[in-house]
N, C-alpha and C positions, 0 to 999 in steps of 0.2 A: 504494500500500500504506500503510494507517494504522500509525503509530508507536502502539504498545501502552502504554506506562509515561505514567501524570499528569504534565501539567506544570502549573504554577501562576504565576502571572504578577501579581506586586504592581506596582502604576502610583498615581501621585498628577492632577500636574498639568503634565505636559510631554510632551504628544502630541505634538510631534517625536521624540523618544526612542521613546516608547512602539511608534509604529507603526513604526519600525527594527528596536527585538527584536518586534514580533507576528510582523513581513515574515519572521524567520529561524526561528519557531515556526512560521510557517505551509507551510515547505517542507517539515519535515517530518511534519505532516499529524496531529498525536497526537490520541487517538479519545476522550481526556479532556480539559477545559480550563477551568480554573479562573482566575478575575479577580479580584483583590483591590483594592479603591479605597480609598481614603482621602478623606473630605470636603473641600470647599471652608473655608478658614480666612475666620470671623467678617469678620475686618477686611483680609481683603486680598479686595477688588473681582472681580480678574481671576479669582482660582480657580474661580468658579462656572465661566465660559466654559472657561476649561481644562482643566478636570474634566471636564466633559461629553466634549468634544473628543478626551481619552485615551479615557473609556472605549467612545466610537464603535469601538473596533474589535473590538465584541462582533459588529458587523453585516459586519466581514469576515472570519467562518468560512464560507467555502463550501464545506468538506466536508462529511465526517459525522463530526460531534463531539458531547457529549454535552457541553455549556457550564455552570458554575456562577457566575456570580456574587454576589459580597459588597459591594455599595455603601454605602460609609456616606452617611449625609446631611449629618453635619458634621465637621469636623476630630478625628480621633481621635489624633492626632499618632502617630510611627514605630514606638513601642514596643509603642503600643495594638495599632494597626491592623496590626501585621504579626506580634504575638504571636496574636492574636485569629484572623486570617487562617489561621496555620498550625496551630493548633487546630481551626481550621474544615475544611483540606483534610484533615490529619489522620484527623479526625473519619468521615471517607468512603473515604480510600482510605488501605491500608497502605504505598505507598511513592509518594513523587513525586519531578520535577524541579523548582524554585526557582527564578524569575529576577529582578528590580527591572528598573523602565523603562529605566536605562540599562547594562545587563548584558547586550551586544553578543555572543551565542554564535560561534564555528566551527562550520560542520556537525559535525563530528566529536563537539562534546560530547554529543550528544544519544547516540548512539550508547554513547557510552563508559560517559556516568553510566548505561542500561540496561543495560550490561554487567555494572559493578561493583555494582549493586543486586541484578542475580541474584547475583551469586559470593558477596556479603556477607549475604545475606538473614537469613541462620541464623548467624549470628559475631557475636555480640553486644557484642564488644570495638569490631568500626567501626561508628563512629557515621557518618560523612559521606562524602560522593565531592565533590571538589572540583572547579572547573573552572578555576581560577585557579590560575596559580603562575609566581608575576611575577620568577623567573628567565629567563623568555619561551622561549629553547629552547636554554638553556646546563647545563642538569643531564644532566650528561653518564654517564647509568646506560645499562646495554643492558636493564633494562626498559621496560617500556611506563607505569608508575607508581611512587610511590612512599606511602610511609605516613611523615604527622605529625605531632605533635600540633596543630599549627596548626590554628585552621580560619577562613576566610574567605569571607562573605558575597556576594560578588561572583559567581553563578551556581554554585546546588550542588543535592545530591541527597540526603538521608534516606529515613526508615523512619518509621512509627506508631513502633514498639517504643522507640528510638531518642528522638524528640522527649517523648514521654511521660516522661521523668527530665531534662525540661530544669528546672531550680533557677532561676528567673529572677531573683527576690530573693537569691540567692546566698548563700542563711540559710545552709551549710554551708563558706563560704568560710575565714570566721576561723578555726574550727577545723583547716580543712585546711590553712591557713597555716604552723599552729603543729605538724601532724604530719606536714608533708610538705615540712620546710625547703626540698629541692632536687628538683622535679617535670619537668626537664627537666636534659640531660648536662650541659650547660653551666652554670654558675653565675650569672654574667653574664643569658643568656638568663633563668633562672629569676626571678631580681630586675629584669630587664625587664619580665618579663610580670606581675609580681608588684606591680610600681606599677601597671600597669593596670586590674589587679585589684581594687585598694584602689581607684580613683577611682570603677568601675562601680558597686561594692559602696556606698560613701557617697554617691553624687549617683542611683541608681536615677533614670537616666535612659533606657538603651539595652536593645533587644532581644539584641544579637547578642555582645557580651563572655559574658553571662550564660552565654548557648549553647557560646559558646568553655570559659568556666570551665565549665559542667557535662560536655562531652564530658571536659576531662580528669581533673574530679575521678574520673570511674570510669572511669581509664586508658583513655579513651578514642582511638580513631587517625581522623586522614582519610585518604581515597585520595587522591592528591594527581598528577595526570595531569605525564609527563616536560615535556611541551612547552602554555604558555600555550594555553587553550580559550575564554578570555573577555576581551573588551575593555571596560571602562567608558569609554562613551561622556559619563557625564555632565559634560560642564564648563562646564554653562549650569544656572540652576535651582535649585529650594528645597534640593536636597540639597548643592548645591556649595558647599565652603565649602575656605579655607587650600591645605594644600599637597595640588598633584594632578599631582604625579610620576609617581604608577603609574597615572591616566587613558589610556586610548588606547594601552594596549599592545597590539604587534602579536599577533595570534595566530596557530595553528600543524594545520598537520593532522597529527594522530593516527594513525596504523597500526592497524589494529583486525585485520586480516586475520590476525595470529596474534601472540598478545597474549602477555607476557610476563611472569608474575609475580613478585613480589619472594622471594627462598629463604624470607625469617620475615617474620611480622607481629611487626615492631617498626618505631619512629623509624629514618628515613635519616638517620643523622648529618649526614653532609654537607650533604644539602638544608637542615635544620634552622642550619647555621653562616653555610650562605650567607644564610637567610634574617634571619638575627641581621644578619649582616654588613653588607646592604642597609640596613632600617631605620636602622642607626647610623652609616651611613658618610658622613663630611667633616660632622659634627655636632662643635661646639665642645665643647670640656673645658668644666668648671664655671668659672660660675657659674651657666649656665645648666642649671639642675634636670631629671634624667632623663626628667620625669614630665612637664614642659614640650615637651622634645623629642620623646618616645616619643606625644602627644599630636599634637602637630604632624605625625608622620608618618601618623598613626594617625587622624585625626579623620574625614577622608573615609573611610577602610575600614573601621572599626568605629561610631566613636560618630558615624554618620550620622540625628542624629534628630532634629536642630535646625530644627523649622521655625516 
C-alpha cells in the first residue's frame, strides 16, 4: 500500500547517510518523492564523486512513485538550496514531509506527521508537526503530543499555507523585539531565544532560525510528538561541526492506534522548561556570553549551513 502524503528528501554529499534515510522512506512506499541536491563545492575535489553517489538513489525507487528532482550543478550553499528546495516542493504540493541526509526517521513518524497534517490542515495557528523532541521518551503527558513554540529542523512536516509567511530576512524581527518584550512564559527562555534571534537576523546566514522566528512571530505552534521520532545520524560530514550531544538519539514508537489530543492549542509549559533546561544545563556562569553558549548548543541544530 502507497503512503499518500509528499515527502521531500534534501541530500548534499554523504551517501552513506543519504541511503540510511532513503532505506527508511523506502518502507514506506510514498506515491510522491521529491530530491533536493545541492552542488558539488568549487574547491573541494571529492564533492563531484559524492554528489553523484547521494543522488544515485533516485535509481532505487522501485515502486510506483511519481519522482521530482532538483539538482543543482554547483554549490548553492544551505540556505540557498534548501530555501529554494522548499519553495520548489511547495510550489507542487500543499502539504509534505521534510527530511536532511542525516535525519534517521522511526516508522512511526511517517504515520504520525500524516496524521497531524490532516487534523491541522485548516488551523492556521500550527505551523509544523515535528519529529524531534530530544527529551527522547521522558515527557511524561498521557497525550500522544504536544504543542510548542519551538521548532526544529531535524525531520518535520508543513503546509503551502504555512511556508508561504516564512520572513527569511527576518525584516519584521526588530520591531517585534520591541512589541513583544516577552514571547515565551518564561523570561529566561525569551532572552534565550532572543540572542538567537539577533545573530540570525545580523549574519543572514541560515535557512531554518528564520523559519523558527517566522512560525512564532504569528503565534505560531508545532506539534511536537510525546516520544523522540528522529535520530541524526550525522556525525561524519560537511554539516558536522562543534557540539553533537543531541546526535544519535534513540528513538521511540508512537501509538497511533488511538491518538490522544492535547485539551487546548496552547504551549506545554513543561515541555517548553524542560526544553530550556536541556540547552543550559552544566553550562558555566559568565564570563562566558549566552550567545557563545546558546551557539555552541545550537550550531549543529539550527545554524547548520557552514559549508
Amino acid at each position: 500500500m502507497l503512503f499518500p502524503t509528499p515527502v521531500a528528501l534534501h541530500i548534499f554529499n554523504r551517501p552513506h547517510y543519504s541511503h540510511q534515510v532513503f532505506a527508511a522512506i523506502a518502507q514506506v512506499k510514498p506515491s510522491t518523492l521529491f530530491i533536493v541536491a545541492d552542488g558539488p563545492r568549487a574547491d573541494v575535489p571529492e564533492d563531484d564523486d559524492l554528489c553523484q553517489q547521494a543522488r544515485a538513489i533516485v535509481d532505487q525507487v522501485n515502486w510506483e512513485c511519481e519522482v521530482f528532482t532538483r539538482f543543482a550543478d554547483s554549490n548553492l550553499g544551505g540556505r540557498c538550496c534548501n530555501v529554494q528546495g522548499l519553495n520548489w516542493v511547495f510550489s507542487q504540493v500543499e502539504e509534505a514531509i521534510i527530511l536532511e541526509d542525516d535525519c534517521l526517521p522511526h516508522p512511526s513518524f511517517f504515520p504520525f506527521c500524516q496524521a497531524m497534517l490532516a487534523q491541522y490542515r485548516h488551523q492556521s495557528q500550527v505551523k509544523t508537526i515535528s519529529g524531534s523532541n530530544f527529551l527522547r521518551d521522558t515527557l511524561s503527558i498521557p497525550q500522544t503530543y504536544a504543542f510548542s513554540k519551538f521548532f526544529v529542523s531535524w525531520g518535520w512536516a508543513s503546509w503551502r499555507r504555512a511556508w508561504q509567511d516564512n520572513d527569511l530576512k527576518m525584516t519584521g524581527w526588530p520591531q517585534f523585539k520591541q512589541t513583544q518584550p516577552q514571547f515565551f512564559e518564561q523570561q529566561a527562555l525569551t532572552d534565550w531565544v532572543t540572542q538567537l534571534f539577533d545573530w540570525a537576523y545580523q549574519n543572514q546566514q541560515v535557512w531554518d532560525i528564520p523559519w523558527f522566528y517566522s512560525c512564532l512571530a504569528q503565534d505560531g505552534l508545532t506539534v511536537v510528538p510525546k516520544v523522540n521520532l528522529i535520530s541524526n545520524i550525522g556525525t561524519q560530514g560537511s554539516h558536522t561541526q562543534g557540539n553533537q550531544g543531541l546526535n544519535e538519539l534513540p528513538t521511540f514508537n508512537l501509538n497511533l492506534d488511538a491518538i490522544i489530543h492535547p485539551d487546548s492549542m496552547a504551549p506545554n509549559p513543561r515541555f517548553e522548561a524542560l526544553i530550556y533546561k536541556l540547552f543550559t544545563a552544566n553550562e558555566p556562569q559568565p564570563p562566558q556570553p549566552l550567545l557563545k553558549k546558546l551557539r555552541s548548543k545550537l550550531k549543529k541544530l539550527l545554524p547548520r549551513d557552514q559549508r
